[in-house]
N, C-alpha and C positions, 0 to 999 in steps of 0.2 A: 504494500500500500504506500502510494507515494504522498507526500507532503501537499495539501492543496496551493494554489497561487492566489497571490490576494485577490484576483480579477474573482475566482472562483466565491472567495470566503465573501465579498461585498454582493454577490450577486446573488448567495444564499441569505442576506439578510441580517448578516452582521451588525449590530448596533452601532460599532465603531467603524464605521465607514464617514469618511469626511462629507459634510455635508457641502451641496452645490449652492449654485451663487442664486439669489433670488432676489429679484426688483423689487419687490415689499422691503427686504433688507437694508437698505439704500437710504439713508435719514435725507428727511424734505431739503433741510440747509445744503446738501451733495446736490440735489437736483435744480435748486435755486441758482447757484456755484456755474453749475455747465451752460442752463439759461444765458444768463448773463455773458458767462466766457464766448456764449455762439453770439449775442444779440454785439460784444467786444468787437469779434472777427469780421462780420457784420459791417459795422460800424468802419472800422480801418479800413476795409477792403471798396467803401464806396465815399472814403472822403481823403484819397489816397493825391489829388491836389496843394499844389504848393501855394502859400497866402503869406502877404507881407502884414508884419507884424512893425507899429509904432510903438514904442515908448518913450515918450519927453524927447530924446535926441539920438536914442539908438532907434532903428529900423534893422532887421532882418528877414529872413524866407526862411518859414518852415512847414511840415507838412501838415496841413489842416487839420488832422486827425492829431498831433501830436499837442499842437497849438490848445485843441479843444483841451487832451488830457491833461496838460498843466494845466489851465483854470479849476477844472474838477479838483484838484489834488491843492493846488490854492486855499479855493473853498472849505474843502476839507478841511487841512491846519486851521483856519479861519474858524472853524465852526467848535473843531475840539479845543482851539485854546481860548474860546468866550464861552465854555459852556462852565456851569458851578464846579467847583470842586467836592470833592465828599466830605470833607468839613465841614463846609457850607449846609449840604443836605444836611448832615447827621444834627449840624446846631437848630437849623430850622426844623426840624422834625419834632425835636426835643419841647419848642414849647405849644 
């Protein structure tokens, strides 16, 4: 009698057979993630134009798509560095 293969032992029903991949599996924040990453490539791939940029007395060219991400990313820092601190929250909670 010879020794079975694991192909054999998973296919009799073994418990410890590694389980397969399933889309239920997948947490919404992953799917939100990829969204975004496609609506990204999207995005680059149809504003892929070069636009002159002014500021005060520089002027350069850069590509539309990249021009926009820095604003976003601006905004960003802008938005995290005026928001409360948790000091602030924890003392106003308190009274």
């Amino acid at each position: 009698m010879t020794a079975p293969t694991p192909r054999e032992e998973t296919a009799a029903g073994d418990s410890t057979s590694t389980k397969g991949f399933s889309v239920a599996s997948v947490p919404p924040r992953v799917w939100v993630a990829l969204g975004l990453l496609v609506v990204a490539v999207v995005f680059v791939a149809q504003n892929r134009d070069v636009t002159e940029i002014q500021l005060l007395f520089i002027s350069l060219t850069a590509p539309l798509w990249g021009t926009l991400a820095v604003s976003v990313c601006v905004g960003l820092a802008i938005g995290l560095l005026l928001r409360p601190s948790e000091r602030r929250k924890r003392k106003g909670s308190k009274r």
